[in-house]
N, C-alpha and C positions, 0 to 999 in steps of 0.2 A: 739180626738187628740192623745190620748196614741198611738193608734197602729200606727200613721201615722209617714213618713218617715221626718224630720223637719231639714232645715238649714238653718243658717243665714250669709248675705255678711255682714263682718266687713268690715267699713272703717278705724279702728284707732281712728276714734271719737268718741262724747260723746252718741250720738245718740243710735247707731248699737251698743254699746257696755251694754247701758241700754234695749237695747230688748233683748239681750242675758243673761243679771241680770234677768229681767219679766220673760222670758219663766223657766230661771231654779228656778227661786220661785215658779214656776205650778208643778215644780217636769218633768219637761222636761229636755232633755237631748240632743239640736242640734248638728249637726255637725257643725262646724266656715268655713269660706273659706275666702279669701283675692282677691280680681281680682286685679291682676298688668295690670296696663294700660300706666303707666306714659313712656314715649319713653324717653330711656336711649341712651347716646352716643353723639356721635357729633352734630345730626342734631338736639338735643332736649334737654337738661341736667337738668334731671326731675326725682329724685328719689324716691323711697317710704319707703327707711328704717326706719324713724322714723313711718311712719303707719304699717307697718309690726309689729315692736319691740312692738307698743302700742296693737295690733292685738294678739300678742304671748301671752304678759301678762295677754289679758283678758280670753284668754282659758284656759295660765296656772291657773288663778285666781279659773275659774269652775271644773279642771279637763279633760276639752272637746279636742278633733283634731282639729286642725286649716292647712287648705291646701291653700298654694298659688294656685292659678290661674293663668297663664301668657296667656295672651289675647293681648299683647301689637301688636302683625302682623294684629291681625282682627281688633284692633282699629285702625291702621294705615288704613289697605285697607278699611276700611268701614265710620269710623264715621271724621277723618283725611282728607280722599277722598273726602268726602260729602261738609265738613269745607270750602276746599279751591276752592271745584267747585264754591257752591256757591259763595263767595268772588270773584273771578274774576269774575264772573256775572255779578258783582253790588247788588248783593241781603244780607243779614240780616240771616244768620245761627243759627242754636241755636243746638252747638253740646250736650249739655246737656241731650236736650229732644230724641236724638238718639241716645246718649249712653248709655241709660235704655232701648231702644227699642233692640238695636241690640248687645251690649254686656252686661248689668248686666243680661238683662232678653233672649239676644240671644244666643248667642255664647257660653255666659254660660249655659247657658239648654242643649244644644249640649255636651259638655266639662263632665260637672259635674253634674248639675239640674234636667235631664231625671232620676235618680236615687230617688228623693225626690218627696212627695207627697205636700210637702209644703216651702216656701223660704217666710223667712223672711227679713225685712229691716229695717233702721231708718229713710227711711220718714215718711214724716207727711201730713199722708192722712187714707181715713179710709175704710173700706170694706162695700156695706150696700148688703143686702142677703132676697132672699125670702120678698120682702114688708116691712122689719123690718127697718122704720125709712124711708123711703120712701117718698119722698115730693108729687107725685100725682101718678096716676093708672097705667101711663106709665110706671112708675117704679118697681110695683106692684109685679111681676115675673124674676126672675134671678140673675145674681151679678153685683154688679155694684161698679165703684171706686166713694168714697165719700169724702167730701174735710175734713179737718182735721177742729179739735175745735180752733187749734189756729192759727188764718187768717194770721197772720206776716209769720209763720214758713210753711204756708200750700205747698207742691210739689207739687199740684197732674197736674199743667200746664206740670213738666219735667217728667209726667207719662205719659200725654195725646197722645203717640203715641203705647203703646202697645198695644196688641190684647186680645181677649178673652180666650184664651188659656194662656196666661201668667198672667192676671187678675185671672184667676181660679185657682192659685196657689199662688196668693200672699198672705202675714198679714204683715199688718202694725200698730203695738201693740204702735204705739206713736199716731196716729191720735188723742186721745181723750184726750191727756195729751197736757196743757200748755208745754211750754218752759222750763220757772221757773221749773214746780212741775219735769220736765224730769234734769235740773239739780243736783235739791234738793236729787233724787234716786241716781244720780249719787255719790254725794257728801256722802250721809249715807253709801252707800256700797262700799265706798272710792274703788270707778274704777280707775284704771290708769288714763283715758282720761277725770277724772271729771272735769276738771281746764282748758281743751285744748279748745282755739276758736274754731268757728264755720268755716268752709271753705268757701273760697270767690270764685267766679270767675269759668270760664270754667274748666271743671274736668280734661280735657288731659293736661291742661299746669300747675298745682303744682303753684311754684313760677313764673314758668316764662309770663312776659309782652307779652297781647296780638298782640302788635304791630312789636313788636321781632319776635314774631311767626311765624304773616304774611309774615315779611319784608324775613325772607330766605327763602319763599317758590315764593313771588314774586316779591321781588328786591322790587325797588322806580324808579317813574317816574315821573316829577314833570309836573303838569298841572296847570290852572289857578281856581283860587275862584272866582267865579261872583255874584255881587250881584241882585239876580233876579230881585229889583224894580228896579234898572238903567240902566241892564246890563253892570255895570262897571268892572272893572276886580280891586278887593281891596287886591289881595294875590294870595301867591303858596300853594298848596300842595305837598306831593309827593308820591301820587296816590291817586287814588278815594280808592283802598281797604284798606283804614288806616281808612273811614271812614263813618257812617248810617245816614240812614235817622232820624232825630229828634234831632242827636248831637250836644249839644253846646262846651264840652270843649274839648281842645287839636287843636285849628281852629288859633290860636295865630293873633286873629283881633283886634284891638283895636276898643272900639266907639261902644262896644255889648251891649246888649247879641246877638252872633248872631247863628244860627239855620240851619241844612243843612236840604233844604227842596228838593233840586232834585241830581240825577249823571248822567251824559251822558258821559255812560260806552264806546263807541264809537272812544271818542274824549278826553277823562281822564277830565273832566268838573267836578267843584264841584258848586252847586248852593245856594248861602245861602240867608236867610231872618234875618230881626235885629228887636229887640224885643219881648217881651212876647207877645205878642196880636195877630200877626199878623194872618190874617189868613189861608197865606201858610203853615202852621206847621199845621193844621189842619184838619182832613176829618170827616166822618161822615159815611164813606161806602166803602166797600174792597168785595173783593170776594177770597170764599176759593176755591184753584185748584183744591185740591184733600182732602176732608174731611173725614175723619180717624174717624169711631165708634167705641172706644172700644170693649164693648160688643156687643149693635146691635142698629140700629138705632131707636130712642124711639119711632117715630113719624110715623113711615108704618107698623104697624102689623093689622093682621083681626080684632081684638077684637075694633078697634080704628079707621075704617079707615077716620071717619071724620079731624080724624091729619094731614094723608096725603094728603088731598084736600087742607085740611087751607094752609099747607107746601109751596104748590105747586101755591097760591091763594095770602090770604092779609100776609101771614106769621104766625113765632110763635114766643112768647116772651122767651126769652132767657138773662145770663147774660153772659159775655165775657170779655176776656184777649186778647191781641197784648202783651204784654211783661212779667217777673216774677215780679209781685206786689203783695201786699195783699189789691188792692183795683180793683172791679169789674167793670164793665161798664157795663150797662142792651141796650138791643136792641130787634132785631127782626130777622128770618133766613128764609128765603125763598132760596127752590128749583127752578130752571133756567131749561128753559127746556132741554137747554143743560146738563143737571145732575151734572153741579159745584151749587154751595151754595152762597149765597148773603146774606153778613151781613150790615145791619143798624142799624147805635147806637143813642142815644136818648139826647147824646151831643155829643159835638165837643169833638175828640182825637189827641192830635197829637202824633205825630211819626209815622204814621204808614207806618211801613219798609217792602216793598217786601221782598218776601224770610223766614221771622219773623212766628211763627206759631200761629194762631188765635184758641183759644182754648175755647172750646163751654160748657156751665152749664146748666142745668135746672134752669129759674126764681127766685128758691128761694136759689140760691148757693151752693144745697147742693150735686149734684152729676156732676162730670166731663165726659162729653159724649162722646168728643173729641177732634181733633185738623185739622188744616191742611194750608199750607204754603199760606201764605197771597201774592193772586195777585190784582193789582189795576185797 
């Protein structure tokens, strides 16, 4: 690692600013960078001074360069883009998981990153290498992302659309560390950011409401709420993009809990079920459009090819995600001979929202394979 070229994206938070403590207790020496993403100005009013200011102090803190990044054009044309395609759609976005894809680990490599042999971060996920900690054979051989020790704080769902090229440069020096014990450093090496929460919420909008967001880019339209057992009409909305599949709050129904279980994007239709039980919230099986291998797909190489028959046959057991939780759902993925992906789960899910990225594990949870946008 000494001769290697090493930088680390600070957010301002507690995270990123304790891996930049770790690597220079190794006697490393990163360079800091900052990506400005947040859209300043009218259409957006989204700052980042105070993460900058917390960003200065911790380089000033080590010594180190710290370079802003302004990226904010390509987050607009690219992961912004994407945001509101979807959304008028009627589909379920998750700009999260494509703004690690296309600018921390895109745009940025382009920009600045092509220069380093290695980029470091503060998620929490972990690297496994060469079979070292490897849950079975298929793992055996190459790098792989591997989910973090502490399942609450675990990222690697908003990693699951990078490549192997951007994986082959990543460390992620928090994976193996609770929460807790990533505070506790913070707090001994009195960081600026030891004391600051954890960030909520979509990364391009800061403070601002995700429904503000939507509403300037696509107005309000108001349609009816129908309740799918009566087909009664019990409410307005004003517009289907204010709202997903699995939603209960913000629906202002009396007489709930009630659940948006369809949209007839069409006709601005919103369709809800009333109840925890019922089970229109509920499915059992989605198919991925287009499923994204990290590194390479675990299940077709020569040494194995019995995988790929099972694949392609009664299936292979797998564990899986529809949204960011720290609880898994176990199934099964079968290849279609159309070459999209079929997933069945081993209970009932609900919410599961087109558009949403289903994001695939190995059985025993320990390495992230991939992802890819959940269609029904």
């Amino acid at each position: 690692m000494e001769n290697k070229r090493i930088c680390v994206l600070l957010s301002g938070g507690v995270d990123s600013a304790v891996v930049t403590h770790l690597l220079c207790e190794q006697g490393l020496k990163p360079d800091l960078f900052y990506i400005r993403i947040g859209m300043d100005g009218e259409v957006l009013s989204c700052t980042a001074e105070e993460d900058i200011e917390l960003s200065q102090a911790t380089a000033a803190r080590y010594g180190l360069p710290l370079e802003v990044i302004d990226l904010q054009k390509e987050y607009w044309d690219n992961v912004v883009a994407y945001t509101m395609d979807r959304v008028k759609r009627g589909l379920t976005p998750n700009p999260d998981v494509m703004c690690n894809k296309l600018i921390k680990f895109g745009a940025f490599e382009e920009k600045a990153g092509r220069d380093y042999d290695v980029i470091a971060t503060g998620h929490y996920g972990t690297i496994i290498e060469n079979g070292i900690g490897a849950p079975s054979p298929e793992f055996s051989k190459g790098r792989w992302l591997g989910t973090a020790v502490d399942s609450v704080k675990d990222q690697t769902d908003f990693l699951a659309q990078i490549d192997n090229l951007q994986l082959s440069k990543l460390m992620l020096p928090l994976g193996p560390l609770p929460k807790e014990e990533v505070r506790r450093i913070a707090e001994e090496a009195k960081l600026p950011s030891a004391h600051r929460k954890d960030s909520q919420g979509i990364c391009f909008l800061g403070k601002i409401n995700y429904n503000e967001f939507v509403r300037r880019f696509l107005g309000e339209k108001k349609g009816a709420i129908i309740d799918i057992a009566s087909g009664r009409k019990i409410g307005e909305h004003r517009g289907f993009w204010f709202h997903t599949i699995g939603q209960r709050k913000g629906l202002g129904l009396s007489g709930g809990p009630w659940f948006v279980v369809r949209k007839d994007v069409e006709h601005n239709v919103i369709y809800v079920s009333q109840g925890y039980d019922t089970l229109l919230q509920y499915g059992r099986e989605f198919n991925l459009a287009d499923l994204h291998f990290i590194a390479r797909n675990p299940w077709e190489n020569s040494e194995m090819p019995e995988n790929a028959t099972k694949l392609s046959t009664e299936g292979i057991d797998i564990a899986f995600k529809i949204r960011h939780t720290d609880t898994f759902a176990d199934g099964k993925i079968t290849r279609q001979s159309d070459g999209t992906y079929h997933i069945t789960s081993q209970r009932d899910i609900q919410g599961i929202a087109p558009g949403q990225f289903g994001v695939i594990y190995d059985k025993t949870r320990t390495i992230c394979i991939g992802s890819g946008e959940i269609s029904i």
